[in-house]
N, C-alpha and C positions, 0 to 999 in steps of 0.2 A: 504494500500500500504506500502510497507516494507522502511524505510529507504536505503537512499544510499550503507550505511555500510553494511549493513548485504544482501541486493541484492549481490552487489560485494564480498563479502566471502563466500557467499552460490556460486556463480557462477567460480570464480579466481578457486578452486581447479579441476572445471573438465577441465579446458584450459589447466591444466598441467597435465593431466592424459593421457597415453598412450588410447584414445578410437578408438575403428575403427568407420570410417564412414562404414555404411551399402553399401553394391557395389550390383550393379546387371548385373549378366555378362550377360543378354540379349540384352543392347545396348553398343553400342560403346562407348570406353570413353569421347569422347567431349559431347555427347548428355547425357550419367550417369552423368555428371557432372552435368551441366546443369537441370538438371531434379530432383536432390539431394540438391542440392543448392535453387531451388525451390522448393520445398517440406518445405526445414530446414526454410527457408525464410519465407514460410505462415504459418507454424508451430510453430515459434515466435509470429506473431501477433495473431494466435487465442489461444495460450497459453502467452501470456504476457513473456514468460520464455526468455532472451538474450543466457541462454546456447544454445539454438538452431541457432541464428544469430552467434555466438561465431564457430559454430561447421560449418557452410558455410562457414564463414571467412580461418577458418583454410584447409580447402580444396583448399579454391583459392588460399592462400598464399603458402599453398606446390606444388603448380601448376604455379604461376606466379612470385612468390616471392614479397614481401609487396607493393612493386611498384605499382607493375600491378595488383596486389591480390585489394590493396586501389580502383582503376579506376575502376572496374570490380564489386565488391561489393556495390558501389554508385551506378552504373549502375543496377545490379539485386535489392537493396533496391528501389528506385525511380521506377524501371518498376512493381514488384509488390505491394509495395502500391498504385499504378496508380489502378492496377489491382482491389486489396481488396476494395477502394473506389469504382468502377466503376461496379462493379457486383452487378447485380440484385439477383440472388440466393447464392451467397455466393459459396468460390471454396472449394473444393472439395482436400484434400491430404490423401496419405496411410501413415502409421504410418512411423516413422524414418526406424526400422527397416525392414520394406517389403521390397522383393528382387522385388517384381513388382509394375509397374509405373498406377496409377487409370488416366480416360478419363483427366483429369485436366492436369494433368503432364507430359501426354503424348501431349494435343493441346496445351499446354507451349511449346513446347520441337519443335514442330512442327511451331509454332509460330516462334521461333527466329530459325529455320531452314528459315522458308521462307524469314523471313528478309537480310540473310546474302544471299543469292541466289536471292531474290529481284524477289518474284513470290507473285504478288500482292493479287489475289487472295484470297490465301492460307492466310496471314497473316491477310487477312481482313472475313476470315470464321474464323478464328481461334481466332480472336478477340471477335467476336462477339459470337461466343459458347461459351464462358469464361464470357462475364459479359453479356450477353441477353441481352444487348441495343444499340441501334445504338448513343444515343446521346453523347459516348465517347469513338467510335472505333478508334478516330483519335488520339486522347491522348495517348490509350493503345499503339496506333500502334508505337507513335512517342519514347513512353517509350523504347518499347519491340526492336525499332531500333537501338534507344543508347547502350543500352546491347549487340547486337547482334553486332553490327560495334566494340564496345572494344572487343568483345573477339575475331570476326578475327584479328582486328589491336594485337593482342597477338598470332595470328596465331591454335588459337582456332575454328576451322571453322564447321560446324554441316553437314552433309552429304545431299543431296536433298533426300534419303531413309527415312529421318527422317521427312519429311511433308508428314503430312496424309489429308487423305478427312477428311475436320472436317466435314461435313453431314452422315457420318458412324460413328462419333465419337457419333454423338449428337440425332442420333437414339433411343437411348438406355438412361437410367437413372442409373450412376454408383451405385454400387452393392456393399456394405461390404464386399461381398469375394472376390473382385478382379475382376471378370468377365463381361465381356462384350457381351451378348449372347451366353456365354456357351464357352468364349475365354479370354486370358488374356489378359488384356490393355498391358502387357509389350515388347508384339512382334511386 
């Protein structure tokens, strides 16, 4: 494990570097956001790497300004390690830069849709496709609510188009190329 020093100087120079976050003009921007931020968010802890948490930060910060960026990021930190401890098979992200969202990031995205719309259901299939166990759907759920309540109280709201059948999500066993029976996850 690297010292503190040199994490932090290997890391400091991409915060100040002009990068683009990857966009995918297929979903709307509250739910790309959302969806990006989780993606960056698990793609820190299964790479250890903070440029990735660094690079979510900076999204919600240029969106809600450090205020609201700070409340908003506790809330997406805390729901997905709720998540990364509570799964059974371990979730599932497309690389940083894919313009398309895999079945995970899509019943994330779907998830904190239902929550903010408060269709119980839905957050409770979406739960349990994501960690395969019931014995910490209430956890997930309670997590993925807190998220979802900060980012309306920020006027951040996810469209009800964005909750899917998670039983059509969970048909299928995501696919390295994207596809979802011969379909993109990101529609």
């Amino acid at each position: 494990m690297p010292n503190k020093a040199k994490v932090h100087s290997r890391v400091a120079p991409k915060l100040h570097e002009a990068r683009p976050i990857p966009v995918a003009p297929c979903l709307p921007e509250p739910e790309r956001r959302v969806a990006l931020c989780f993606r960056l968010w698990m793609r820190g802890y299964k790479s250890g790497d903070i440029a990735c948490w660094a690079r979510a930060w900076e999204l919600y910060c240029g969106r809600f300004g450090v205020p609201g960026a700070r409340r908003v990021v506790g809330k997406l930190s805390y729901w997905v390690n709720t998540l990364n401890r509570a799964t059974v098979r371990g979730l599932e992200v497309f690389p940083e830069s894919s313009v398309a969202f895999c079945r995970d990031e899509c019943l994330a995205v779907a998830m904190i849709a239902a929550c903010q719309h408060d269709i119980c259901p839905a957050m409770r299939a979406c739960a349990f496709a994501l960690i395969e166990s019931s014995s910490s759907v209430d956890r997930v759920i309670d997590t993925a609510q807190a998220f979802a309540e900060e980012l309306a109280g920020l006027q951040e709201v996810l469209s009800l188009g964005s909750i899917v059948t998670a039983p059509g999500l969970v048909a299928a066993e995501p696919r390295a190329s994207g596809t979802l029976r011969g379909r993109q996850y990101a529609s």
